[in-house]
N, C-alpha and C positions, 0 to 999 in steps of 0.2 A: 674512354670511348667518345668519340666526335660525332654529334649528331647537328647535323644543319639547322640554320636559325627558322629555315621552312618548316621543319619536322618538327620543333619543339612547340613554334606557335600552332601547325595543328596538335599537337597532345595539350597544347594551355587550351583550346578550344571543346576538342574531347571533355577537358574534364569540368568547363565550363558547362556544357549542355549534362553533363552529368551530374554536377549537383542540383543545376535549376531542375532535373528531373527528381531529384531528391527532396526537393519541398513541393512540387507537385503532389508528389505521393502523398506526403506526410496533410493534404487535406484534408484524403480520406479520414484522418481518424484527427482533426486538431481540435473536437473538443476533448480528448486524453489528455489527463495531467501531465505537465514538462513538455507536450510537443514544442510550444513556439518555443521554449527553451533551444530546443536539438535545433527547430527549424533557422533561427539565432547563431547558431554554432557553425552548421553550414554556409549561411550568409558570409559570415568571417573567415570561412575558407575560400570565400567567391570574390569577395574584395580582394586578397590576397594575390591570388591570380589575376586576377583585373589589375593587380599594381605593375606583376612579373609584365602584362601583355603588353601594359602601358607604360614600361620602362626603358629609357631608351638606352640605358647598356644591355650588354649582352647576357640574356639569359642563360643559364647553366640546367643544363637535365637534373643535377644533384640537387636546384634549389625547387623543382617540381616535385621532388622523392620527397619536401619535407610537406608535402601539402598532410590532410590528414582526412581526406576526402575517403579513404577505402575502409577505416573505421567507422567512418558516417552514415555509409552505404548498408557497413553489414548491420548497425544499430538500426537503422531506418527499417530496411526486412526483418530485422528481430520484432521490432514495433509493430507491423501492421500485421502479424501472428494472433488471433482469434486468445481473447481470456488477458490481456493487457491491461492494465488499469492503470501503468504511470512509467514513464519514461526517464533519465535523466535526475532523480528524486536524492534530494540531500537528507543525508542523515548526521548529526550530531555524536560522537563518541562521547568527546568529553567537550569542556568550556573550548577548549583552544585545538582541538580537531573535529573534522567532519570529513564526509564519505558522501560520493556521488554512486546511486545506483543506477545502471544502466538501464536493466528493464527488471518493471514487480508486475506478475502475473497473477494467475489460479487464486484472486482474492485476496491479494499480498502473503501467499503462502512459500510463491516461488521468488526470487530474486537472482537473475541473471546478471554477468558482466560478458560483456563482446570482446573480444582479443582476434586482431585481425595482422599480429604480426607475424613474422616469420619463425618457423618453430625452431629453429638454429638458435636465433638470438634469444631467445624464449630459453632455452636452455641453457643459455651460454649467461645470461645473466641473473638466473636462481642459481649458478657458479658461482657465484662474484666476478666474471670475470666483463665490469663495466665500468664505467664511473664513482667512482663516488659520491654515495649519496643516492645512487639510481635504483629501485624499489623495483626487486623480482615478483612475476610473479606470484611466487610463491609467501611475498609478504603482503601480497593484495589482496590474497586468500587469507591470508589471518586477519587482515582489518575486516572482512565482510561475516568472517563468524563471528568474530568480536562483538559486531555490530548487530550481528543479527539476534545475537543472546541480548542486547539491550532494547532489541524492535521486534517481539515477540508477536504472532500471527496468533489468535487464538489459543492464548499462551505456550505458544512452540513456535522455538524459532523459526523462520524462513528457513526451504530449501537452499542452498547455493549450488547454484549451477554456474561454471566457467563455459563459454562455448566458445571456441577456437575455429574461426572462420578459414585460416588455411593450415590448421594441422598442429596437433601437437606431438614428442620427441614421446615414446614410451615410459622411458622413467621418469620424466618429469610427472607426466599424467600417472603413474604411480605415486607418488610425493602426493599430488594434490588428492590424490583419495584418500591416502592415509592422514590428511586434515579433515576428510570430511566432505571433500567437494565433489558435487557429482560432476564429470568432465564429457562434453558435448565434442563432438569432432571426428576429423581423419587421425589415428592413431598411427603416427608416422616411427618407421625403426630407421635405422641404417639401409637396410636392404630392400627394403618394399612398407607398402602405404595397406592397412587394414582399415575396411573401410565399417569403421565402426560409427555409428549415430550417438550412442551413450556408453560412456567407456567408467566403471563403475568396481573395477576388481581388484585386487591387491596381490592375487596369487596365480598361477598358472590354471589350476583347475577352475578357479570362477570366472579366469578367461578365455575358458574354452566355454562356460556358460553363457557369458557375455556378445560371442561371435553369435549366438542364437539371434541376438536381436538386429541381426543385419538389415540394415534399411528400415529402419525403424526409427521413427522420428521421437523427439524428445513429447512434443503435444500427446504424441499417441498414448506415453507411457502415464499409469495412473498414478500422478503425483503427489495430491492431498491425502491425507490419511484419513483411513477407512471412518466413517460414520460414528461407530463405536468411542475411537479416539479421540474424537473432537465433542465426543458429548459432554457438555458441561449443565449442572442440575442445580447451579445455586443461579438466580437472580436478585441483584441488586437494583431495588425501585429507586427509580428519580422521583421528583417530587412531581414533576408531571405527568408520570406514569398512577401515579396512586389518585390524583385529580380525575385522568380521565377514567380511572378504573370505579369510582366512586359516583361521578356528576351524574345527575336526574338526565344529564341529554341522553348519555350508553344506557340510562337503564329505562327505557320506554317513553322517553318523555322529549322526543327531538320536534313532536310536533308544534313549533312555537315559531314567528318571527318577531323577533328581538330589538328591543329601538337601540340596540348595539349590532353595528352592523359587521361583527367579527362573529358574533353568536350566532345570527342569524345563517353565516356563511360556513359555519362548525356544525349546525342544524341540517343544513344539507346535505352536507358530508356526511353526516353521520344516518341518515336518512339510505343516501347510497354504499355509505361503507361502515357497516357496526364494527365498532373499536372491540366494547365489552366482548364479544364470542373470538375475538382476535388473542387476549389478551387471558382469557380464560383456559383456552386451548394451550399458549405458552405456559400458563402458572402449574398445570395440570402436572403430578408427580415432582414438582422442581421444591427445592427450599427455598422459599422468599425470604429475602433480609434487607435492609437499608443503615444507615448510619445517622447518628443522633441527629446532624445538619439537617440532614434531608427528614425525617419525620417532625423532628419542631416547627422546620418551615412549613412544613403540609400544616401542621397541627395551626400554627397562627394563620395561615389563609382558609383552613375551615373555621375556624372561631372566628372569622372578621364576615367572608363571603358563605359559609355552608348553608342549607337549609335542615330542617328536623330530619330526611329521610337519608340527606348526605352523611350527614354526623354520622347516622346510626350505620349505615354502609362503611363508614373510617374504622368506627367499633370492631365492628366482624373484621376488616381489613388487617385492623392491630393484633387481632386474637391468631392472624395468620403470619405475621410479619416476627422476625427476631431484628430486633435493633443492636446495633454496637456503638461503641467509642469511633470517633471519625477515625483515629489513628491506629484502630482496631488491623491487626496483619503485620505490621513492620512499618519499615522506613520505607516514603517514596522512591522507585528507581531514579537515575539521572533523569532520563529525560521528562519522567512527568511533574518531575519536580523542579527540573527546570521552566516548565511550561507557564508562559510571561501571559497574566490576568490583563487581556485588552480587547478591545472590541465586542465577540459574541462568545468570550472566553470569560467568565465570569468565577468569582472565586466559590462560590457557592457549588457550579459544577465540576469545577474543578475537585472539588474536594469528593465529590458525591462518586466522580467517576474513575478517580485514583482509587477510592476504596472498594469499589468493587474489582480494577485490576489488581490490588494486593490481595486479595481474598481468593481472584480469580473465577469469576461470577462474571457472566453476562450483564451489563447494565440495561434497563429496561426506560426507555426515555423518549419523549417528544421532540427533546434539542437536537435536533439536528444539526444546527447552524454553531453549536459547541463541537459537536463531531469533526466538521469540517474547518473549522477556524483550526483543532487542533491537531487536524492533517494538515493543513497549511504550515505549521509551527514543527510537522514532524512525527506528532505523538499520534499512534493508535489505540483502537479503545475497543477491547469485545462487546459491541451494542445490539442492540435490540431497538430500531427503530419504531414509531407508531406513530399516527397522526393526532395534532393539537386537541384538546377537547379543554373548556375550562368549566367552571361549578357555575349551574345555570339554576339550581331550584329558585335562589332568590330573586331571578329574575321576572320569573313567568308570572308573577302577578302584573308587570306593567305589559306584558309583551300579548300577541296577540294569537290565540290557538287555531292552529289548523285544523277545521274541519275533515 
């Protein structure tokens, strides 16, 4: 087909105001994890055309087909979908492969991949009938369950959800249920286009169940599993959790300003936000436990900083607590054992909060900044956040009491 060099420069202009509308959007939400990632990605689709515009051969409509601008689009609207939490997000299989997830939703419970190709080719190449070497569908569904049994949401894998932006071929979306995958889209046959939102069945009768949910979006459907299933009753204490659960500040005693001006600044907080009725309300009904690391460390930072009423608070504490062997559960999984000790990643919690995911226990901790160093690295961790408190009895003799 012959399209004039007029006609192409305006589609190279089209698709130029089309991506810069494309990071426009992606403002709204660019403090989400991986945005400037995607927004990065589209850039490099914009240069690209920017090279075609400012090339002084003849551009070809075929070399506009390979832009990758209509993927971009549909992730970008994936993205700015309510309950998002990271965009774009690497995960590690093994040493020498990794997986880009498109979008993690519902608390990292959901994990979406965008597919914005044509459902012909979609099918035609979970056939073999491609290149060699060129990766079907239907094998980018096995790396994401794969992947998802090694990046456990509250120890259960993520959902996978595929959503097929323009359609996918019936038996194919067959195939991919029977992996597992729940399938978003227009469920396209030969003969006509059903217009299905979540396409979830494997047989004739649950697809006449399935047409129930016409027009029914994917957000609508209740995705997380119920209450009940996600309840988990064991807590594993960090070593900062049992500090603040102990220190004279949570137990009636914040009225103090401190010639440490970190105490003084924990006195406040704790003035406006009590830890101890936070943490008490958590332990209620739960099995407490920790591992040897983390109570000797507690045990030598009460012996060096405790005062008489702390101590005796750790007492009661230990009479509640079952300690284990740090290695207590098994062998580390891949990835949290691969998790490289730097920065706010220290081996101490490392260890602390590996042993509560092999036990499968909530960790119960103040670090935060371990949390998130080792989301940065990949690794999730079922936590229990709580705000800093450190052991203050032995302070208050220098420090000065609020009337």
């Amino acid at each position: 087909m012959n399209i004039s060099s007029e006609s192409i420069s305006v589609m190279i202009n089209e698709k130029l105001h089309y991506g810069e509308s494309l990071i426009s959007k992606l403002q709204e939400i660019r403090n989400t994890e991986g945005v400037t990632k995607l927004q990065r990605k589209i850039k490099q689709e914009l240069d690209f055309l920017r090279r075609l515009q400012n090339s002084k051969n003849t551009v070809k409509v075929e070399q506009l087909s390979c832009s990758n601008l209509r993927h971009l689009g549909a992730l970008v609207d994936c993205s700015l979908r309510p309950g998002v939490i990271s965009v774009c997000k690497i995960f590690h299989i093994d040493e020498n492969n990794k997986l880009i997830i498109d979008i993690i939703s519902d608390e990292g419970k959901v994990w979406t991949k965008v597919i914005a190709r044509n459902p012909k080719s979609l099918s035609a190449l979970s056939l073999g009938k491609a290149s060699y070497g060129a990766r079907s569908i239907l094998d980018q569904a096995k790396d994401y369950l794969e992947c998802a049994q090694l990046y456990p949401c509250m120890y259960k894998p993520p959902k996978i959800v595929f959503e097929f932006v323009s359609g996918i071929e019936k038996n194919l979306a067959f195939k991919l249920k029977g992996l597992g995958v729940v399938v978003k889209g227009d469920i396209v046959s030969s003969s006509q286009k059903e217009n299905l939102h979540e396409y979830e069945s494997s047989d004739e009768d649950s697809l006449r169940e399935t047409r129930q949910l016409e027009g029914l979006l994917l957000q609508d459907l209740p995705l997380s599993p119920n209450a009940e299933e996600t309840r988990i009753d064991i807590l594993n204490l960090d070593v900062t959790a049992m500090m603040a659960y102990v220190s004279n500040m949570t137990n009636g005693h914040c009225n103090y300003i401190f010639k440490q001006e970190v105490l003084t600044q924990q006195s406040a907080w704790e003035s406006e936000r009590p830890v101890k009725p936070i943490l008490e309300k958590l332990f209620e009904g739960k099995t407490l436990v920790c591992c040897r690391t983390a109570w000797d460390d507690f045990e030598k930072i009460m012996n060096t900083l405790g005062g008489s009423m702390e101590k005796q608070r750790a007492m009661e504490l230990r009479e509640k607590l079952t300690i284990y062997d740090d290695d207590f559960g098994g062998v580390d999984d891949y990835p949290r054992k691969m998790l490289k000790v730097r920065g706010n990643v220290r081996m101490r919690s490392k260890i602390v909060f590996n042993f509560g995911h092999r036990i499968k226990a909530i960790t119960v901790s103040a670090n935060e900044g371990f949390v998130r160093a080792a989301m940065q690295q990949g690794v999730n961790y079922a936590v229990f956040i709580h705000e800093s408190r450190a052991l203050t009895e032995g302070k208050e003799a220098s420090a000065s009491k609020i009337l």
